[in-house]
C-alpha positions in Angstrom: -15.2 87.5 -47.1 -13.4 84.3 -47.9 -9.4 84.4 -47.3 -9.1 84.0 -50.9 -10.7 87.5 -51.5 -8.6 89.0 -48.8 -5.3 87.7 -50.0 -6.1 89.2 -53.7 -7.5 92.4 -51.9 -4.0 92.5 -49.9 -1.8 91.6 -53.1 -3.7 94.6 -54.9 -3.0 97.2 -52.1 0.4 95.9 -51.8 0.7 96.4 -55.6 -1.2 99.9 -55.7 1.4 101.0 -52.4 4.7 100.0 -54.2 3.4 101.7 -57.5 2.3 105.1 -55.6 6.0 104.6 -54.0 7.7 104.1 -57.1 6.0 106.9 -58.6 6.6 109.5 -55.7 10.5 108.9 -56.2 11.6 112.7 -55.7 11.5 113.8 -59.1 14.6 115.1 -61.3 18.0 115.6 -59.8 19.8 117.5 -62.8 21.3 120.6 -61.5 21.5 122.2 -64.6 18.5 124.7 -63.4 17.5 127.6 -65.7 16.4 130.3 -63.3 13.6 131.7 -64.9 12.5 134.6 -62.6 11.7 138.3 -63.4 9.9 140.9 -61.0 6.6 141.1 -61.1 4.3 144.2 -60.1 0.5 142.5 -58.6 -1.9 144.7 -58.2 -4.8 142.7 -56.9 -7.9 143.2 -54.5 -8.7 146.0 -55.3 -12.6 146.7 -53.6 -15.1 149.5 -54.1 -15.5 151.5 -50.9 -19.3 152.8 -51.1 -18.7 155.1 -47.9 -15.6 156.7 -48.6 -18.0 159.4 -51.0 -20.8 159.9 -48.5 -23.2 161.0 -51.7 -22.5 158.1 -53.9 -24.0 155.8 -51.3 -27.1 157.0 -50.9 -27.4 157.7 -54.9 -26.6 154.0 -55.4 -29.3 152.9 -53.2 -32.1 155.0 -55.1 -30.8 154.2 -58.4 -31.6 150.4 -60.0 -28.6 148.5 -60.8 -28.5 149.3 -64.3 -28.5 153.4 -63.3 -25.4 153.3 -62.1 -23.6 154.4 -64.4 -25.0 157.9 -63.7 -23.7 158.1 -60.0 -20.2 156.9 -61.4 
């Protein structure tokens, strides 16, 4: 690379840097804040347990995938 290229390589970084800066300034310091918040009940991860009836397991395992249904 020639030292021309470098310096407008450097002046570009230099000019990306100081925008990223500029951008990244903290955001908004207004204190008037609405609080928004309310309760919220989550009732997530919620798995099937194949073992917990010892019969449905083995029913599932004989029966195709669209059989089951039936087991259910």
């Amino acid at each position: 690379m020639n030292m021309k290229r470098i310096s407008v390589l450097r002046f570009l970084f230099l000019v990306l840097a100081l925008t990223l800066l500029a951008a990244c300034e903290g955001g908004n310091t207004n204190t008037n804040i609405i609080n928004n918040s309310f309760p919220v009940v989550v009732f997530s991860d919620v798995h099937f347990n194949p073992f917990y009836d010892t019969s449905l397991f083995p029913a599932l395992v004989a029966a195709d995938a669209g059989e089951w249904e039936q087991p259910f």
